[in-house]
C-alpha positions as CSV (number, residue, x, y, z in Angstrom):
1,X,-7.2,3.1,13.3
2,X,-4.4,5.7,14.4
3,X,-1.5,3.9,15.6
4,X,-1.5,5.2,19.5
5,X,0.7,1.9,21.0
6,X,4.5,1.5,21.2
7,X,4.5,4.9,19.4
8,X,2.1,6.3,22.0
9,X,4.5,4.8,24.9
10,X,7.4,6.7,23.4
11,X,5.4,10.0,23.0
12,X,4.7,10.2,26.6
13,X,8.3,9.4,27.6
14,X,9.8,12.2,26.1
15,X,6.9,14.7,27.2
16,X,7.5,13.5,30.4
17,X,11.4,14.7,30.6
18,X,10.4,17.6,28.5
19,X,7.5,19.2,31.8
20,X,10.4,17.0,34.4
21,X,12.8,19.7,32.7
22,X,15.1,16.5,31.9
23,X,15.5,18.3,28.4
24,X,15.2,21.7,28.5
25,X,14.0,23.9,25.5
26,X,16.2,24.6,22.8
27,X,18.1,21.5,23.8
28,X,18.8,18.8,21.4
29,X,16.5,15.7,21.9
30,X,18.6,11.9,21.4
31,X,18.8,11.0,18.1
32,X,16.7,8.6,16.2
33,X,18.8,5.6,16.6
34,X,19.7,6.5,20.2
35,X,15.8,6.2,20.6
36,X,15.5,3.1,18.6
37,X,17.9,1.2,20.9
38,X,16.7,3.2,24.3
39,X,12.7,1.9,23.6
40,X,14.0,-1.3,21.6
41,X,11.1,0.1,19.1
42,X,11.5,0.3,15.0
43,X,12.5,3.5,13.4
44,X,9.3,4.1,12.3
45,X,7.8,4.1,15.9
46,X,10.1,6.8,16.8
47,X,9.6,9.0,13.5
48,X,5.8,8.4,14.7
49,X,6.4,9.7,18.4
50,X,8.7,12.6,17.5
51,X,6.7,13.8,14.3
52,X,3.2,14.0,16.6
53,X,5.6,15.4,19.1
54,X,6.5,18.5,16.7
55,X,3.0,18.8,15.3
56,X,1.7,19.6,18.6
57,X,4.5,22.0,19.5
58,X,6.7,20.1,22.4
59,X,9.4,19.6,19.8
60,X,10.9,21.7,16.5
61,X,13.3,20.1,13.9
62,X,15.8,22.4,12.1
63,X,16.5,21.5,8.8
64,X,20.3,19.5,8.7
65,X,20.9,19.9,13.1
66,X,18.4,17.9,14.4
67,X,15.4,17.9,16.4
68,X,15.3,19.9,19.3
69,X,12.7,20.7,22.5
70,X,10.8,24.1,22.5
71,X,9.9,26.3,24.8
72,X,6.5,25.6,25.0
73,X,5.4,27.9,28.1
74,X,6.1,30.4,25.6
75,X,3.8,28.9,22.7
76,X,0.2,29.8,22.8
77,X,-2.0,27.4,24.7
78,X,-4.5,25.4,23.4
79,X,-6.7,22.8,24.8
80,X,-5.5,20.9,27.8
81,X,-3.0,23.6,27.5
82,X,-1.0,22.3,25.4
83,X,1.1,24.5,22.9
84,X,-0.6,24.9,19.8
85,X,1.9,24.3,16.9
86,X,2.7,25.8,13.6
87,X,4.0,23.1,12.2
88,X,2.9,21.9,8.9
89,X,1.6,18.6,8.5
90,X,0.2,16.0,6.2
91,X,-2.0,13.0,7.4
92,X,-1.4,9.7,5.4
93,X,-3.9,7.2,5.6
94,X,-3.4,3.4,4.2
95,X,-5.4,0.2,4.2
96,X,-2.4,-1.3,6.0
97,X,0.8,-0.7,7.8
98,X,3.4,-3.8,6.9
99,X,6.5,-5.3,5.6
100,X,4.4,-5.5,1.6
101,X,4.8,-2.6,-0.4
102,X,3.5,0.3,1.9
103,X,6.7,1.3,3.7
104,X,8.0,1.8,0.9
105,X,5.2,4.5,-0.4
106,X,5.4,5.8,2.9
107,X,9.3,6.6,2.8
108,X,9.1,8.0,-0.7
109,X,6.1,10.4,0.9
110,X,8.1,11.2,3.9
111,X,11.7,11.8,2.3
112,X,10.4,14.4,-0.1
113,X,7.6,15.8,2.6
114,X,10.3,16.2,5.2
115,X,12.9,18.0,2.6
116,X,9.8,20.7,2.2
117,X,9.5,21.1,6.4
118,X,6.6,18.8,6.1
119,X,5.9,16.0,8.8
120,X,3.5,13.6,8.0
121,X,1.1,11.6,10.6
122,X,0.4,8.0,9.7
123,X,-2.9,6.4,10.0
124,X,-4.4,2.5,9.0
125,X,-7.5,1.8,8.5
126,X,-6.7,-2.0,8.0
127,X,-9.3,-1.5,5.2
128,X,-12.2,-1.2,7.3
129,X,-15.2,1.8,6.8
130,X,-15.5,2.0,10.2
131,X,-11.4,2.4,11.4
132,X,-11.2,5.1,7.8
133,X,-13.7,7.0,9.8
134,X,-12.0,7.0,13.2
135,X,-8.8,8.1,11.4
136,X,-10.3,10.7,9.3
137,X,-12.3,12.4,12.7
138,X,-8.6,11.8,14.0
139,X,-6.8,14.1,11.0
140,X,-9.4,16.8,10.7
141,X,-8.9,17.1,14.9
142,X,-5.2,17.1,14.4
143,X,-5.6,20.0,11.4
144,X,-4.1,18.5,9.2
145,X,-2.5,20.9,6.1
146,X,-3.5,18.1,3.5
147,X,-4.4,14.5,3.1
148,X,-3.0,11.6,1.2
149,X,-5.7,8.6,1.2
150,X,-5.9,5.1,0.4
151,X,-9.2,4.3,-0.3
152,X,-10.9,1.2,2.2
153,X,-12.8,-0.9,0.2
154,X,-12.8,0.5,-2.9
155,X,-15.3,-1.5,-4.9
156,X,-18.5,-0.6,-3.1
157,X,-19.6,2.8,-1.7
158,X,-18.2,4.4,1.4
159,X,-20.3,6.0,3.8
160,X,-17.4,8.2,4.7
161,X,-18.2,10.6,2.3
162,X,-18.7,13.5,4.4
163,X,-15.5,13.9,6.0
164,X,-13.9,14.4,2.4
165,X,-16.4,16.9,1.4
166,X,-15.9,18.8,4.6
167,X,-12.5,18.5,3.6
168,X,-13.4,20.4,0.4
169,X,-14.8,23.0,2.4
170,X,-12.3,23.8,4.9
171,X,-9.9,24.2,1.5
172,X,-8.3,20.9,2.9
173,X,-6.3,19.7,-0.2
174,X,-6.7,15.7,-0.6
175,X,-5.7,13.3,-3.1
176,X,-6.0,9.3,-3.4
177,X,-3.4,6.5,-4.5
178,X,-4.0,3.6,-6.2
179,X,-7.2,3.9,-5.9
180,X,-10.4,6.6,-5.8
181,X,-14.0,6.4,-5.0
182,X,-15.3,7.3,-7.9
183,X,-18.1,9.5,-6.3
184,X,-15.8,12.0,-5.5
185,X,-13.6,11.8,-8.4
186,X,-10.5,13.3,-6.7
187,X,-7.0,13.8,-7.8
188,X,-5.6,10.3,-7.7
189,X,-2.2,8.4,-8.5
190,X,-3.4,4.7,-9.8
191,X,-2.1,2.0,-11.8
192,X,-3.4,0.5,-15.0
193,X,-4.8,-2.7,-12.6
194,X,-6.5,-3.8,-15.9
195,X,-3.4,-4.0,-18.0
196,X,-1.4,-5.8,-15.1
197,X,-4.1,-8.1,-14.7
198,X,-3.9,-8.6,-18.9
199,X,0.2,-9.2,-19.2
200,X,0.3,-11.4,-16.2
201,X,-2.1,-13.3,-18.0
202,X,-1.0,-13.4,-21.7
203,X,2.2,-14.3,-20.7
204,X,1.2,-17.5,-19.4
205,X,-0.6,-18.1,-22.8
206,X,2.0,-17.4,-24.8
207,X,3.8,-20.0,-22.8
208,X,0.9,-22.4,-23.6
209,X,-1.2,-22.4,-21.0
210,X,-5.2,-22.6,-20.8
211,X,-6.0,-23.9,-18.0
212,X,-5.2,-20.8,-16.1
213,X,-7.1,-20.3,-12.6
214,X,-7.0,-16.4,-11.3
215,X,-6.9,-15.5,-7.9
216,X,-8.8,-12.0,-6.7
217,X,-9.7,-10.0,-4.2
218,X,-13.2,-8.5,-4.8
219,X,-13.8,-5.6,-2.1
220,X,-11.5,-3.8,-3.8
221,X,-10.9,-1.9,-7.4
222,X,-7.4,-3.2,-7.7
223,X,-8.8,-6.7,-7.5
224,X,-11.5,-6.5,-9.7
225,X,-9.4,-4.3,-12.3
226,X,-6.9,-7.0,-12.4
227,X,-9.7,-9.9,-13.0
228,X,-11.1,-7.7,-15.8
229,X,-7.4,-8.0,-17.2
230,X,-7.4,-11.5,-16.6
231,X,-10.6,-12.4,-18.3
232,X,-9.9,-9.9,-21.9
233,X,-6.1,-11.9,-22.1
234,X,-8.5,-15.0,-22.7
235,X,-10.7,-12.9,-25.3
236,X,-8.1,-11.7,-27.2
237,X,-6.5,-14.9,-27.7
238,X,-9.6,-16.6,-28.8
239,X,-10.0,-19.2,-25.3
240,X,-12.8,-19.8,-23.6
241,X,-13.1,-18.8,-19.9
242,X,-15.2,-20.2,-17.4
243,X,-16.1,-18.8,-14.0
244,X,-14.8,-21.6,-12.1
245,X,-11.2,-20.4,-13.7
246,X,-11.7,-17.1,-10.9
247,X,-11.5,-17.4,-7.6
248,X,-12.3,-14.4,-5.1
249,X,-11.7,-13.6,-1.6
250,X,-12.4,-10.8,0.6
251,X,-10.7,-8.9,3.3
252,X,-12.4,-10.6,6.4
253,X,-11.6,-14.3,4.5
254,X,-9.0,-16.2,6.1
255,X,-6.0,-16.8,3.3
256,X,-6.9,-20.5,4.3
257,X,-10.2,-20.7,2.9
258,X,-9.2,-19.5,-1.0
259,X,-5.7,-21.4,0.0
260,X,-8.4,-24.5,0.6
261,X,-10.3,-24.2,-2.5
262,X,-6.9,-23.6,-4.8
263,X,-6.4,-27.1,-2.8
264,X,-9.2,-28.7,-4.4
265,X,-8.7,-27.6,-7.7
266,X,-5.5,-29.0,-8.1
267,X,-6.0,-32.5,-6.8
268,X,-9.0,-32.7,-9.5
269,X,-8.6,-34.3,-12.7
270,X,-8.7,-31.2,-15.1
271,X,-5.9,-29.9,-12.7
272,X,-4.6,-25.9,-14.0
273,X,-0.9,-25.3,-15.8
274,X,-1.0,-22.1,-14.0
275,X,-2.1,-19.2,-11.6
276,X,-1.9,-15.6,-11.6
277,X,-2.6,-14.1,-8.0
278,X,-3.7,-11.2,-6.7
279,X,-0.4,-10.2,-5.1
280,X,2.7,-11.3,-4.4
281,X,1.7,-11.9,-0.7
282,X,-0.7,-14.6,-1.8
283,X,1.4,-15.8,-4.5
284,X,3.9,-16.9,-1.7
285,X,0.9,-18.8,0.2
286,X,0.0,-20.2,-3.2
287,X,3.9,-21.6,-3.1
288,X,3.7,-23.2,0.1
289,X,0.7,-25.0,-0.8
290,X,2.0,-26.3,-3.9
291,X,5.9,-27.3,-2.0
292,X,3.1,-29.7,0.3
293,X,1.5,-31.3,-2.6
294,X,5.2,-31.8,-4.0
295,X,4.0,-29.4,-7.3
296,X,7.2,-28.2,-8.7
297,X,6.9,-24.7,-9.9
298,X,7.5,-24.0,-13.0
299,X,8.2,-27.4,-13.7
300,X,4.2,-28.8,-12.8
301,X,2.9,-25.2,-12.5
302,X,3.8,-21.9,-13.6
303,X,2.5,-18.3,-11.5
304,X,3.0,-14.8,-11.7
305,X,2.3,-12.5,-9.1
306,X,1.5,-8.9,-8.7
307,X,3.5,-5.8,-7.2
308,X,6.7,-6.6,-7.5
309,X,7.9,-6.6,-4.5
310,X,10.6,-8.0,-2.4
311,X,8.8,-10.8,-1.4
312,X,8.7,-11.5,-5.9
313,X,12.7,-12.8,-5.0
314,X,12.3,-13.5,-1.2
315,X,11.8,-17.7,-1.7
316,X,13.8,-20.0,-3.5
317,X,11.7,-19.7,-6.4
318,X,11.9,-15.9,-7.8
319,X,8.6,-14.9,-8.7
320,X,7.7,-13.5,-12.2
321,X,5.8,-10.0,-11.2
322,X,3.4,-7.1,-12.3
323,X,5.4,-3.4,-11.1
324,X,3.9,-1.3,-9.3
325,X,6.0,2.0,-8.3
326,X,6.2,2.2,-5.0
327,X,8.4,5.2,-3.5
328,X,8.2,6.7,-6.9
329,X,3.9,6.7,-6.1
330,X,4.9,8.1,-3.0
331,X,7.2,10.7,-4.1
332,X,4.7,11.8,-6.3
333,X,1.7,12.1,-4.2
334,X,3.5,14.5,-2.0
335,X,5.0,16.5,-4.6
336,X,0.9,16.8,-5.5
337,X,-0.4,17.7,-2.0
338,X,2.4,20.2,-1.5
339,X,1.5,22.2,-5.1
340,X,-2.0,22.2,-4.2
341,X,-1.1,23.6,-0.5
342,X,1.1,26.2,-2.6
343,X,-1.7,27.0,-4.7
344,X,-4.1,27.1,-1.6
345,X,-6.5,25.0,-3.4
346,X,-7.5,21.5,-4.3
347,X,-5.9,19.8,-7.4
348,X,-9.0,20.2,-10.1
349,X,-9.1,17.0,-12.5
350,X,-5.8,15.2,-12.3
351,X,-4.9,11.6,-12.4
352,X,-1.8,9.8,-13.1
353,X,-2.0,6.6,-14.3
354,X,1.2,4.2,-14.1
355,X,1.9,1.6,-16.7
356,X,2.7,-1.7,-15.1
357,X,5.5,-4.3,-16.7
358,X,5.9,-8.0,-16.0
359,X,9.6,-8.7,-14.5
360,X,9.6,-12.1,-15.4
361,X,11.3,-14.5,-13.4
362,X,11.6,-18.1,-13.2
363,X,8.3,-19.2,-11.7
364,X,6.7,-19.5,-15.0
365,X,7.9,-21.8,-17.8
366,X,6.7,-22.8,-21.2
367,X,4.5,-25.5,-21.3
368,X,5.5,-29.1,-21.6
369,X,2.7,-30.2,-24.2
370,X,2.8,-26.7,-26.1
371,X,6.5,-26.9,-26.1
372,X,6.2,-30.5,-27.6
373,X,3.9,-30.0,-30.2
374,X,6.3,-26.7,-31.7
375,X,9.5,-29.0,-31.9
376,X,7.4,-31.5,-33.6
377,X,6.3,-28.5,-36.1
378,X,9.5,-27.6,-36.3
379,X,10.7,-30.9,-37.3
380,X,7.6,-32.1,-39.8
């Protein structure tokens, strides 16, 4: 849902010296990291409060000065008579707000939005139907100029349909990253989830392995995409796979329970030689686990993970990682919304598709038996 607390707390404040006439307009407000240290907040809380803040008129930034308080008895009033603004904005709306890969989208959206006189209004729907509805009501309320969207549960249908199409009718440009429902077939920014899934995999067969187990989120199109990968690496190197090799979670299952059955797996007798996760955030649960069953990786067990991101170098052993873009994808996806505002329509028909790599580190090694039996080749 929209993210009203420590944000919301610092909103008021400032409103509150604006009507006390503690700042008076045309007067420069603090600056961010004066307001960082005065709420004892994160950056982003404050670019939060003072962004809504210039949306809905009590503040204006000029370009290279600073932000500074307007005269709002002179703005035209809207309701609860507040001053209606003029400001352009663009709503952002993820599956989540955290320290993985999404602040780093969301900078590469807001450092080119802002450069345009853009601010942007952040929204999480902690990829639930129900909190993407509350957020969308929330944007279209806030009139939004346009909309960039992370889909909420990609793999199944979402009854949120509506609010996109009345997008479409109010000539509300939109466009989705890294994912799309595929009802709508909008403009979207993805990555080749099928091929990352595929290199992460062949990789470890090159190295030797077979017994590779895949771990997958399944309420989403990344997940699935990636398990599709997964399973044609095996294909196209002529080795059986089995459906106990795949194992799926969701986003309402505890990391303990697939963490539990991972558990089992590798105390059984036809133990794996490998994993490929979903992401690097469960590849670094997967780690844990295998540091308390005293399973050296890549000595015991080799595993890749997915995203490259800073958690890929963050423990002791450096992860071997799919790309994915990050501020690039969000660079781009504003430069899209922006043309489409420019063009005062909707982007007809377009799709970028990024091509992942493997970064490979050293949590994946070559296996012991396969290395064996080529230096016995090599010596007959």
């Amino acid at each position: 849902m929209v993210q009203q607390t420590k944000s919301s707390m610092v909103k008021e404040k400032i409103k509150e010296w604006i009507i006390n006439g503690e700042v008076m307009p045309g007067e420069k407000i603090y600056s961010e990291n004066e307001l960082v240290k005065m709420f004892e907040v994160s950056r982003h809380t404050v670019r939060q409060a003072v962004g809504d803040l210039v949306h809905e008129g009590w503040l204006f930034r000029e370009q290279g000065a600073g932000t500074f308080c307007s005269n709002k008895l002179n703005h035209p009033q809207g309701q609860n008579n507040e001053p209606i603004s003029t400001e352009k904005n663009i709503g952002v709306i993820t599956t989540y707000i955290s320290d993985y890969i999404f602040p780093s989208i969301i900078k590469g959206m807001e450092s080119y939005l802002s450069a345009q006189g853009y601010s942007l209004t952040l929204a999480c729907t902690d990829n639930d139907p129900e909190k993407e509805k509350l957020c969308l009501e929330a944007m279209l309320k806030r009139n939004i100029n346009g909309l960039i969207v992370e889909p909420t549960r990609s793999s199944s249908y979402n009854p949120n349909l509506r609010f996109y199409l009345e997008m479409e009718q109010k000539n509300i440009p939109y466009l989705m990253i890294n994912q799309y429902y595929p009802q709508l077939n909008p403009p979207n920014i993805i990555i080749d989830d099928e091929k990352g899934g595929f290199i992460a995999t062949e990789h470890l067969i090159k190295l030797g392995h077979k017994k590779i187990i895949g771990l997958f989120k399944s309420d989403d199109l990344q997940g699935l995409n990636r398990m599709q990968g997964f399973i044609q690496a095996f294909r196209e190197n002529d080795i059986s796979v089995f459906s106990e090799m795949i194992l799926t979670y969701k986003t309402e299952d505890p990391h303990n329970i697939l963490i539990g059955k991972l558990k089992k797996l590798l105390k059984s007798e036809d133990k794996p030689t490998a994993i490929v996760c979903y992401n690097d955030e469960v590849a670094i649960k997967v780690l844990d686990l295998l540091r308390k069953l005293d399973i050296k990786v890549p000595e015991d067990l080799s595993i890749v993970g997915y995203d490259d991101s800073y958690l890929a170098e963050a423990s002791e052993v450096k992860l071997t990682s799919v790309t994915h873009p990050k501020a690039e994808m969000g660079i781009e996806a504003a430069k899209w919304i922006i043309s489409a505002l420019e063009k005062s329509g909707a982007i007809e028909g377009k799709q970028k598709i990024y091509n992942p790599e493997l970064v490979v580190r050293n949590s994946t090694h070559q296996l012991r038996e396969f290395l064996e039996d080529k230096q016995s080749i090599q010596f007959k």
